[in-house]
C-alpha positions as CSV (number, residue, x, y, z in Angstrom):
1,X,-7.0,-77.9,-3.5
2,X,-6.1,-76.2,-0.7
3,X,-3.2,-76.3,2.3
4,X,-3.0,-75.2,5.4
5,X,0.8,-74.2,4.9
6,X,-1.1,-71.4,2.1
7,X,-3.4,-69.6,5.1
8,X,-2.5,-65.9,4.2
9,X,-3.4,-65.8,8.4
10,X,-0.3,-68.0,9.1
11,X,2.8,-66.2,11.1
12,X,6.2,-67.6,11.7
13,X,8.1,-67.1,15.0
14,X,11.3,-66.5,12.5
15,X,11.6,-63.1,11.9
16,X,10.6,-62.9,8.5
17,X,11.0,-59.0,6.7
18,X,8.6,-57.2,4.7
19,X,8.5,-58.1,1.4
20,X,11.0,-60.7,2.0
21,X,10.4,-64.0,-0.6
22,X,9.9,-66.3,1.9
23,X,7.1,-66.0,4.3
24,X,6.0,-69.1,6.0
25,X,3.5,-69.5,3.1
26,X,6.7,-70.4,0.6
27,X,9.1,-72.7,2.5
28,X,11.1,-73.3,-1.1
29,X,13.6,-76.3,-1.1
30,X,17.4,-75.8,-1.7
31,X,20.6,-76.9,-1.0
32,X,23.1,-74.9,0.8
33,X,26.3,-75.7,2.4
34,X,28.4,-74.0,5.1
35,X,32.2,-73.7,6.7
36,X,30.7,-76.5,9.3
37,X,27.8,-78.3,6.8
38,X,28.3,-80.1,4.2
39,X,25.8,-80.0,0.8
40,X,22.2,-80.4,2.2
41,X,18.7,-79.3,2.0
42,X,16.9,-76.9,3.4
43,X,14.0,-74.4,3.1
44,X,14.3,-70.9,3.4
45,X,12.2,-69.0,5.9
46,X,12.7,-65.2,5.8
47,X,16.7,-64.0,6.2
48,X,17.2,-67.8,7.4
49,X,17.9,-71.3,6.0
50,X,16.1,-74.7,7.9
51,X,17.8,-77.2,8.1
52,X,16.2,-80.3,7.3
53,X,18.9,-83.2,8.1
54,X,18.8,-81.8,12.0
55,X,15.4,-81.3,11.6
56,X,14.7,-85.2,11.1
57,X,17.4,-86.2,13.2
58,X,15.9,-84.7,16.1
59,X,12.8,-87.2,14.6
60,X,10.6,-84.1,14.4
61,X,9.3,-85.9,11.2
62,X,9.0,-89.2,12.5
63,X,5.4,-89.4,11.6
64,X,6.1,-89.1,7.6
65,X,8.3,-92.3,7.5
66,X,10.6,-90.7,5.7
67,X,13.7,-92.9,4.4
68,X,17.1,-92.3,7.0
69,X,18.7,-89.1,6.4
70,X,16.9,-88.5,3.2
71,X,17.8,-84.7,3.3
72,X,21.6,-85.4,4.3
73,X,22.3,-85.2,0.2
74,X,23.6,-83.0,-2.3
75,X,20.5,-82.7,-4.3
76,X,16.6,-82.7,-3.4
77,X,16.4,-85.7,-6.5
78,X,15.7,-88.6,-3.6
79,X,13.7,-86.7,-1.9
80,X,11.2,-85.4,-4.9
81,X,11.2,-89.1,-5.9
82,X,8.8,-89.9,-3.0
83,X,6.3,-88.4,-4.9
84,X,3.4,-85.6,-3.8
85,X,2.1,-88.1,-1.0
86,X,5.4,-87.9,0.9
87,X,6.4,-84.0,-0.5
88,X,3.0,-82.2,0.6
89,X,2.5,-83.3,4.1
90,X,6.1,-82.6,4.6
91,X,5.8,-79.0,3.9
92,X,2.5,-79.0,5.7
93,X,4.9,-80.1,8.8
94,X,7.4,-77.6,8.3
95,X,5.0,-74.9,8.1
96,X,3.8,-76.4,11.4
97,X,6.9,-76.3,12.9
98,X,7.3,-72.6,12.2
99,X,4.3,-71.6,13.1
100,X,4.7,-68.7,15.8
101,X,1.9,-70.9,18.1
102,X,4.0,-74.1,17.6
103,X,6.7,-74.6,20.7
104,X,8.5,-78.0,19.4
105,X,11.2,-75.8,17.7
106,X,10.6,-72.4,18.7
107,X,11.1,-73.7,22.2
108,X,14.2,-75.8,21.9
109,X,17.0,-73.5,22.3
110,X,19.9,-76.1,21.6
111,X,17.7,-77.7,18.3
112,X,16.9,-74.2,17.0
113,X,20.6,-73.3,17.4
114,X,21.6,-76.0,14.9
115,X,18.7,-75.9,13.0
116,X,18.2,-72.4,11.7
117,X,21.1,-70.6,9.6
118,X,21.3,-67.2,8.4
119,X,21.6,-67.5,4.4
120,X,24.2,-64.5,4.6
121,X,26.4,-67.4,6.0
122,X,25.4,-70.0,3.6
123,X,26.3,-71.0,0.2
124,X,23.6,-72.2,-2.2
125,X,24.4,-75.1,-4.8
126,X,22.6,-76.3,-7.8
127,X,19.5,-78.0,-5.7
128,X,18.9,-81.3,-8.0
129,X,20.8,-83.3,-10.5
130,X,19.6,-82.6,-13.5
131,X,18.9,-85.6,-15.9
132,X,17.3,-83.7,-18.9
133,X,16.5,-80.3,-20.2
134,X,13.6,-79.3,-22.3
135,X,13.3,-75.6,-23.6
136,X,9.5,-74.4,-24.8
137,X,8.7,-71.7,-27.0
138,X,5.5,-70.9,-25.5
139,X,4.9,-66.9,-25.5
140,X,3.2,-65.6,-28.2
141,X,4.2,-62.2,-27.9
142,X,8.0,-63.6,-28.1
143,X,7.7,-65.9,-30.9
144,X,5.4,-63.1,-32.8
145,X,8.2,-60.3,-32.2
146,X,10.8,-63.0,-33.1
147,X,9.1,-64.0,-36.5
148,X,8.2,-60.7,-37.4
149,X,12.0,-59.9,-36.8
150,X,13.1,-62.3,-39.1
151,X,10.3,-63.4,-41.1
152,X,7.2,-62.1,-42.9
153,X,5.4,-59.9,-39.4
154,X,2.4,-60.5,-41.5
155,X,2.6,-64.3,-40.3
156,X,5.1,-64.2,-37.8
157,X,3.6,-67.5,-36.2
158,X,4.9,-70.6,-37.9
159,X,1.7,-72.7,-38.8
160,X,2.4,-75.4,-35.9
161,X,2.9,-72.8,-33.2
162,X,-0.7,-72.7,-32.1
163,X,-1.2,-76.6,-32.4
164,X,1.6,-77.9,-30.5
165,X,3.6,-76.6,-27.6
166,X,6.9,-76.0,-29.8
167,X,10.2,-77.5,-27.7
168,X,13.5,-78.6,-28.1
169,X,16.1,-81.0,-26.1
170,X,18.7,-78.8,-24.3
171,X,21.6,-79.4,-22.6
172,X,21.6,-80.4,-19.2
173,X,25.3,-80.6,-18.3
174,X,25.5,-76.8,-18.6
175,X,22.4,-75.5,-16.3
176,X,24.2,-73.5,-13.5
177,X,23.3,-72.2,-10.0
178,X,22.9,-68.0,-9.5
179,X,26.2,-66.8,-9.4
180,X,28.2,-68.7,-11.4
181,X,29.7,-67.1,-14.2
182,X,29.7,-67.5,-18.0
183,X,32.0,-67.1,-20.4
184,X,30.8,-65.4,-23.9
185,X,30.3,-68.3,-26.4
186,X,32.7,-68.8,-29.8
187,X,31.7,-69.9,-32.9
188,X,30.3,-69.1,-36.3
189,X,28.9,-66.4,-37.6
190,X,27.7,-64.7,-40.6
191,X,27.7,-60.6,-41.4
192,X,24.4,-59.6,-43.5
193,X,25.5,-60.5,-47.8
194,X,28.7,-62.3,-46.9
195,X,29.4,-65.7,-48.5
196,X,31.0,-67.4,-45.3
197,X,31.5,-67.2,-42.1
198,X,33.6,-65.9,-39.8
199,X,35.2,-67.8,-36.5
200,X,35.1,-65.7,-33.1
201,X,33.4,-64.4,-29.8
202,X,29.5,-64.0,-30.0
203,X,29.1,-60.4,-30.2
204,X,25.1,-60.7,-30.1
205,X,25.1,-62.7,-26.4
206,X,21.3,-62.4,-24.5
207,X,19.6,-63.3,-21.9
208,X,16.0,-65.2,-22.1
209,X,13.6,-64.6,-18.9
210,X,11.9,-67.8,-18.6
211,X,10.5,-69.6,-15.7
212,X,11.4,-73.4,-15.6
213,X,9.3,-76.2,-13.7
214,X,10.9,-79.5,-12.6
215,X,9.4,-82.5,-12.2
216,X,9.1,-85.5,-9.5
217,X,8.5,-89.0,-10.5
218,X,8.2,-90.4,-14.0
219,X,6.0,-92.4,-16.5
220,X,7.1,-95.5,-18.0
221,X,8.7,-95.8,-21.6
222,X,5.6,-96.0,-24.3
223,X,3.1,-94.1,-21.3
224,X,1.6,-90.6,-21.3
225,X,1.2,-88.2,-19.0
226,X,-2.5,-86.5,-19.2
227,X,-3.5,-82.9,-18.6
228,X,-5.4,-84.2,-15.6
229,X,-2.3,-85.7,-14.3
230,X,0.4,-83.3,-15.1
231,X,0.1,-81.7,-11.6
232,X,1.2,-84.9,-9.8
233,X,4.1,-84.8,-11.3
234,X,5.1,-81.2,-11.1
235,X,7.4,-80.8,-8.2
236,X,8.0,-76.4,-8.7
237,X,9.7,-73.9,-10.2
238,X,12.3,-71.9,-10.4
239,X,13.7,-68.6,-12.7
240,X,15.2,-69.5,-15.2
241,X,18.0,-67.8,-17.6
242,X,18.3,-69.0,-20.7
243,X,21.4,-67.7,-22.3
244,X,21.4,-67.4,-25.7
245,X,24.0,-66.0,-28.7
246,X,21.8,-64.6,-31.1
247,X,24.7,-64.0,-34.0
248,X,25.6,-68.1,-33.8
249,X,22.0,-68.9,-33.6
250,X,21.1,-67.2,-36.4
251,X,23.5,-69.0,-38.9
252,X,23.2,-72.6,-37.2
253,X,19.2,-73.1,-36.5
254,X,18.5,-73.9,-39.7
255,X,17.7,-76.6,-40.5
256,X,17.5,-78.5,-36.8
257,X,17.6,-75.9,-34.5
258,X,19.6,-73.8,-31.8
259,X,23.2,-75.6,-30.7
260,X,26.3,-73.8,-29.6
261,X,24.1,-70.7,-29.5
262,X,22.3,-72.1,-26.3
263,X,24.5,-74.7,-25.3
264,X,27.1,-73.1,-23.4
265,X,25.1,-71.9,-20.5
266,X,21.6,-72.0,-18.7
267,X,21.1,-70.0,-15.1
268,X,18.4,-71.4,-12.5
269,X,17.8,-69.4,-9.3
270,X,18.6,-71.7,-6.0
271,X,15.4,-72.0,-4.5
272,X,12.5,-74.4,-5.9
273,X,9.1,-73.0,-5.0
274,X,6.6,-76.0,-4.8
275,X,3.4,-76.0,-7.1
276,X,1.3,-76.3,-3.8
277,X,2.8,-73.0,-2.8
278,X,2.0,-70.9,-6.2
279,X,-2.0,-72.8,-6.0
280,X,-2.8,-69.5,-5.1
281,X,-1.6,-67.3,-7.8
282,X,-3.4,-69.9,-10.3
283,X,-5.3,-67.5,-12.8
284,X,-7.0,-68.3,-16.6
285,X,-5.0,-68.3,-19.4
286,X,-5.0,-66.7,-23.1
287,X,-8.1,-68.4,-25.1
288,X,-6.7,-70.6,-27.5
289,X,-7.9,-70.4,-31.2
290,X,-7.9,-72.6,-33.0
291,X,-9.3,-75.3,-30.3
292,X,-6.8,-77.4,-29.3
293,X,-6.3,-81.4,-29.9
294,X,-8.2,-83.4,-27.6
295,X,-5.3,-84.5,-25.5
296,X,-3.9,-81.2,-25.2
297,X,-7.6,-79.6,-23.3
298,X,-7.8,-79.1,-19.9
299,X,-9.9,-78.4,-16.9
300,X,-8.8,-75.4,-14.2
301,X,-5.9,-73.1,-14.3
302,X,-2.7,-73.9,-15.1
303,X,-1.2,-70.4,-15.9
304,X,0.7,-68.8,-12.8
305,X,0.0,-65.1,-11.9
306,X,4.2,-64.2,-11.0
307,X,5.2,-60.8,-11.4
308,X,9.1,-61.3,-13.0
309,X,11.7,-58.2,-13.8
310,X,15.2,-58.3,-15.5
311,X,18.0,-55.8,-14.3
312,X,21.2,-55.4,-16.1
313,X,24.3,-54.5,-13.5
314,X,27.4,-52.9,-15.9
315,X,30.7,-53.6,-13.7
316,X,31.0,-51.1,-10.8
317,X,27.7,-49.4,-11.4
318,X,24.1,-50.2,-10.0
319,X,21.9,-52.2,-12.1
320,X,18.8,-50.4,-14.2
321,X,15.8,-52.9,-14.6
322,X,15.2,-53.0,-18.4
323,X,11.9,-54.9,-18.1
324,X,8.8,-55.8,-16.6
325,X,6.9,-59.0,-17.8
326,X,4.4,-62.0,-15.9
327,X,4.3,-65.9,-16.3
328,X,0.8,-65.6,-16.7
329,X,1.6,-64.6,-20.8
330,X,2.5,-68.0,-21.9
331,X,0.2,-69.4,-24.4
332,X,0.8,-72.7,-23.7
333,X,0.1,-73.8,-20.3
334,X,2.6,-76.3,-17.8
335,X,-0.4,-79.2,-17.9
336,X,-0.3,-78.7,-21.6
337,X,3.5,-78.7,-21.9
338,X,3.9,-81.5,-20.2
339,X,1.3,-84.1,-21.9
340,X,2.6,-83.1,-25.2
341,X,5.8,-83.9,-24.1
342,X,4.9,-87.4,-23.6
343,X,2.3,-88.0,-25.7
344,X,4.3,-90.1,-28.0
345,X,5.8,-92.8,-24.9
346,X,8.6,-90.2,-24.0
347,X,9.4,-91.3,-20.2
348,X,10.3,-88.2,-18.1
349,X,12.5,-88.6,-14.1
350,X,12.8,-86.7,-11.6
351,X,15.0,-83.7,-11.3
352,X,14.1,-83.0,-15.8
353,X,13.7,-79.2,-16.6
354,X,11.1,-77.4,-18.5
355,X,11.8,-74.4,-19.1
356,X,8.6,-72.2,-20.5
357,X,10.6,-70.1,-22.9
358,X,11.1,-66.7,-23.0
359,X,8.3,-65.1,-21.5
360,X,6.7,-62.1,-23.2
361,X,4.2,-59.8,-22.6
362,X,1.8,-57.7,-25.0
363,X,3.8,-54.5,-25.2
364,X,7.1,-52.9,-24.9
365,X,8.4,-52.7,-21.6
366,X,7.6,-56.8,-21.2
367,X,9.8,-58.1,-23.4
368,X,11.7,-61.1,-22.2
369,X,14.8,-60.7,-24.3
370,X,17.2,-57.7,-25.5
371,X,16.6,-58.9,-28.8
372,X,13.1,-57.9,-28.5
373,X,13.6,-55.2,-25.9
374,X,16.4,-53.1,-28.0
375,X,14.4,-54.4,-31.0
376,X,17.4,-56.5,-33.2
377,X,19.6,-53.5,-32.2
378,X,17.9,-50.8,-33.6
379,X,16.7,-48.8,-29.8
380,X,19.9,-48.8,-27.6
381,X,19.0,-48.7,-23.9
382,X,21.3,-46.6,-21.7
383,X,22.3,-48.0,-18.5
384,X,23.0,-46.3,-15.2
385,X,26.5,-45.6,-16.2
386,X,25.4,-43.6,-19.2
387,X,26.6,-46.7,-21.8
388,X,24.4,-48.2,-24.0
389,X,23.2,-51.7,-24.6
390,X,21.9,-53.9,-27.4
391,X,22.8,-56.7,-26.2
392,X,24.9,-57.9,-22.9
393,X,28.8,-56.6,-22.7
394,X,31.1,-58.6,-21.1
395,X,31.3,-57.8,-17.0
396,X,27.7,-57.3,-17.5
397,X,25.9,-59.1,-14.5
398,X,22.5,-59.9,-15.5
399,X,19.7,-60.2,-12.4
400,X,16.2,-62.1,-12.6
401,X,13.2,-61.8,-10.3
402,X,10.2,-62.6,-9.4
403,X,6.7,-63.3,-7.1
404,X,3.0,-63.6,-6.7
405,X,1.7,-61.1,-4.6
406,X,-2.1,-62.1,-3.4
407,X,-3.9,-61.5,-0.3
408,X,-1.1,-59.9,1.5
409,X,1.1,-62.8,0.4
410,X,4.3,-62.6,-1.0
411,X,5.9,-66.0,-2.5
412,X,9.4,-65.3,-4.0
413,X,11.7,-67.3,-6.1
414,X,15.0,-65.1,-4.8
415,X,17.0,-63.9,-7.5
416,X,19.1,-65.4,-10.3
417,X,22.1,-63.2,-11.0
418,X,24.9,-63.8,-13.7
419,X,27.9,-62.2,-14.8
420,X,29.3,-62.7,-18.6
421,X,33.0,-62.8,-18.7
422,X,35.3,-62.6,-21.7
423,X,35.6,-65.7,-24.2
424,X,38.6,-67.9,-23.2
């Protein structure tokens, strides 16, 4: 399908830089607040922030009957609930509205005063209230390296890991807005031949680059959600951290799973780029072998071609960017992720998470985790302050990126940036 708000041809009157996230083309949604506004959303447009609740008050969207002050609220959660009839002609509008050619901002000195604020004055808030988490497991390269880690490398792959989209529930009281701190997780642990375990501070804490989508609008209890349908309800996506503590995962995930290894903190970047806006950056997938269950085939592209990078920041030194990977390496697509999911009745609301799982490419230097990048330990990587890491030190800010880049094109996610502190 295609948009007029995705015209590569398309130029804002806001100054918008080069190589800045957030052309015209993007307009992501977030919630920001400042010393005179309270908790609201906007979209970002180059160095600046629109304001949607004066936007609507000056009844510059009077023509999508859009419920009173809809956008005066700390999260986006009413808003994606209108659904993709009400969302996509809304960001067609704004895009209108920017549109260097377009006067009924650009041209209202008082409005535009009010209406446009510099995000270096802003501060950004978790954009939607998150009802539930899923994590995937859906890179094969990941869950390969992992398995050969840990397991026999000569079948690496559990046998249900190219027949279903592997997941777990996660906690959703513990997802966190870029630049919010984390404290290293406590609990047990077990050294290699020892007969119990032992109480303390994870020493084995990593990061998991993932990309996350969020849905709008829900099935009923005892429905499914087709691959055909999926994209109706898939509002966008943002990065997504998902920390984990290797030593306390090891010891607990057997028999049911990761718990305090995971639970204690997830980081999502503040901007949520729509699907309509990554259409296209759309590209073919992996082929999948053996042939998938009927319900889980599909028709198009559901893989997303977004280049993503991980940086590691040691306290008071710059950061050194310790890999390079792409969403487009996920075996299992979002369509497919998402019908599975409720393929047995489970009902899914607006404002869930879905996080892909760490994402993993094909070769060293795109691995999405330092347990895969430092390889369990065993290949240090030095930092720009000459220490060495196999995994992240306390003070250690951790930064996630990433964009499509096509026809000239640049849609960004902005970055998601963590700092570990000491365990309480």
């Amino acid at each position: 399908m295609s948009y007029k708000a995705n015209d590569p041809s398309l130029k804002s009157w806001v100054s918008v830089p080069e190589n800045s996230d957030f052309p015209i083309q993007n307009l992501p949604y977030g919630i920001f607040s400042t010393k005179e506004k309270s908790p609201r959303a906007g979209v970002a447009i180059g160095d600046h922030i629109l304001d949607l609740t004066e936007i609507q008050s000056a009844q510059l969207l009077n023509d999508l009957e859009l419920p009173d002050r809809v956008f005066d609220r700390p999260v986006l959660n009413d808003f994606m609930d209108l659904g993709k009839e009400v969302t996509v002609p809304v960001r067609e509008r704004i895009a209108e509205l920017l549109n260097r050619d377009n006067q009924e901002l650009q041209g209202n000195d008082q409005l535009r005063e009010k209406a446009l604020i510099p995000q270096a004055e802003a501060t950004m808030h978790l954009p939607i209230r998150v009802g539930d988490y899923t994590d995937f497991y859906s890179s094969e390269s990941h869950a390969t390296n992992v398995g050969t880690m840990f397991r026999d490398p000569e079948n690496a792959l559990l046998p249900n890991w190219k027949h279903i989209p592997v997941g777990y529930h996660g906690r959703a009281s513990s997802i966190v807005i870029s630049g919010t701190p984390l404290h290293r997780p406590k609990g047990q642990t077990i050294e290699p031949d020892a007969k119990q375990p032992d109480f303390g501070p994870s020493k084995r804490v990593d990061f998991e680059l993932e990309m996350a989508f969020i849905t709008c609008g829900g099935n009923k209890l005892g429905d499914s959600i087709s691959t055909k349908e999926a994209e109706k309800y898939i509002f966008g996506f943002t990065i997504f951290n998902d920390w984990s503590a290797r030593d306390i995962q090891k010891w607990e995930y057997v028999p049911l799973g990761p718990f305090l290894a995971k639970n204690f903190g997830s980081s999502m970047s503040p901007w949520i780029v729509t699907y309509e806006a990554l259409e296209p950056f759309k590209v073919a997938g992996p082929k999948q072998d053996p042939e998938v269950l009927p319900y889980l085939k599909f028709e198009g592209n559901y893989h997303f071609d977004v280049e993503l990078e991980v940086a590691i920041a040691p306290k008071e030194s710059t950061e050194k960017v310790v890999t390079h990977s792409n969403f487009k390496h996920m075996y299992w697509n979002v369509a497919q992720q998402l019908a599975h999911h409720t393929i047995n009745g489970c009902n899914i609301n607006t404002g869930d998470v879905y996080a892909s799982g760490t994402i993993s490419g094909p070769k060293e230097g795109a691995f999405g985790s330092m347990l895969e990048i430092a390889w369990k330990g065993t290949k240090p990587v030095k930092m720009s302050d000459g220490t060495e890491r196999k995994f992240i030190n306390d003070h250690d800010t951790v930064i996630m990126r990433g964009h499509g880049l096509k026809n000239g094109v640049r849609i960004g996610f902005g970055e998601v940036k963590t700092e570990i502190l000491p365990a309480k």
